[in-house]
C-alpha positions as CSV (number, residue, x, y, z in Angstrom):
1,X,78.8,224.6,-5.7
2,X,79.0,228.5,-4.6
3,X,80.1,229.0,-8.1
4,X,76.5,227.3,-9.5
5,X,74.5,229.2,-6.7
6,X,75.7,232.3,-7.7
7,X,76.0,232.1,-11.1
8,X,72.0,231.1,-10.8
9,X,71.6,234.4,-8.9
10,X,72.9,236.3,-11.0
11,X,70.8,234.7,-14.0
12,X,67.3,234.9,-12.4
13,X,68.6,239.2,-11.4
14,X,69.0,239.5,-15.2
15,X,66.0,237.5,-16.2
16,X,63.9,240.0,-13.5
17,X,65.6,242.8,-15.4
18,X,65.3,241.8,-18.9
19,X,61.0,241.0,-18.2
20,X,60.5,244.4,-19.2
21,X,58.2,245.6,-16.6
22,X,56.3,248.9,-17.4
23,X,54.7,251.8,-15.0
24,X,50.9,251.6,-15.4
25,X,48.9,254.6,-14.9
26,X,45.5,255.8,-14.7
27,X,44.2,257.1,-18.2
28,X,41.5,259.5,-18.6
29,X,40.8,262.3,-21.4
30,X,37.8,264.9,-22.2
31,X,35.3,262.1,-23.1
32,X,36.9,258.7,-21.5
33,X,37.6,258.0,-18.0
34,X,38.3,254.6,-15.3
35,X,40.7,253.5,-18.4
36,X,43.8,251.7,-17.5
37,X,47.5,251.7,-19.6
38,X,50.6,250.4,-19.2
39,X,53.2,253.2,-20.3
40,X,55.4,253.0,-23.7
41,X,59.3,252.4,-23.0
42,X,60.4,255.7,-21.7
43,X,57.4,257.3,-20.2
44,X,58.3,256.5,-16.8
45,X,55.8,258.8,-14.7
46,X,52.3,258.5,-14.3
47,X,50.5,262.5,-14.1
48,X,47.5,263.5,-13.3
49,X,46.5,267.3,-14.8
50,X,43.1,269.0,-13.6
51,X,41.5,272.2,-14.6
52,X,39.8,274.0,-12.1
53,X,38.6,276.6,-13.9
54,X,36.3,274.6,-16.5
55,X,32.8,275.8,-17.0
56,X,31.7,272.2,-16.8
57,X,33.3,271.2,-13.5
58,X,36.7,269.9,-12.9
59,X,38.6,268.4,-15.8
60,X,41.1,266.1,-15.7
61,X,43.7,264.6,-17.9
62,X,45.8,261.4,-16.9
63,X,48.1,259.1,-18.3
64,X,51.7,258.2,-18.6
65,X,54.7,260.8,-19.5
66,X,58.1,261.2,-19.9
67,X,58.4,264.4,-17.9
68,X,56.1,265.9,-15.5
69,X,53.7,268.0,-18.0
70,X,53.9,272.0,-16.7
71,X,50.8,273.2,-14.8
72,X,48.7,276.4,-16.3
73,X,46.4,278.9,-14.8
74,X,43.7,277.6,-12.9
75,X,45.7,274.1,-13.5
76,X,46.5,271.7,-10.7
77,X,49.4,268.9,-11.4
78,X,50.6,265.5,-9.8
79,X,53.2,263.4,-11.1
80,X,54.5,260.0,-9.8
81,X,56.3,256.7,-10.6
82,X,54.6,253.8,-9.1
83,X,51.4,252.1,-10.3
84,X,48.0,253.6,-10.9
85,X,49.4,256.4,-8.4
86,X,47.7,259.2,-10.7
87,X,44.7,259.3,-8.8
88,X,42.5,262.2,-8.3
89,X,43.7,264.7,-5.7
């Protein structure tokens, strides 16, 4: 009986594994904001990148990544792993 109950354990661990569950993540570009996405296999950190030095106002950039994208001048960067986490600042 300990044999069954842990064998079923084990099965329903590897079931929960197998699902494939993705990070989701805010998305937002130049012309399209308030999107949602569920990453591709890999990118496994949500990121948020804003420009403070646009001539328009703050610009930002979000989505999924596979490595925390590099900030630039007048840029501001957040990355994190757990959903919709890529907030603004």
């Amino acid at each position: 009986m300990k044999t069954l109950l842990l064998s079923l354990v084990v099965m329903v661990g590897f079931v929960y594994l197998v699902s494939g569950y993705v990070l989701k993540c805010h998305k937002c570009n130049e012309t399209v904001c308030d999107l949602k996405e569920a990453c591709e296999v890999g990118k496994n950190l949500c990121f948020i990148l804003q420009n403070n030095n646009d001539t328009m106002g703050m610009q930002a950039i979000q989505g999924c990544a596979e490595t925390c994208p590099i900030a630039g001048p007048d840029q501001e960067v957040k990355c994190c792993n757990t959903d919709y986490c890529n907030s603004y600042f």
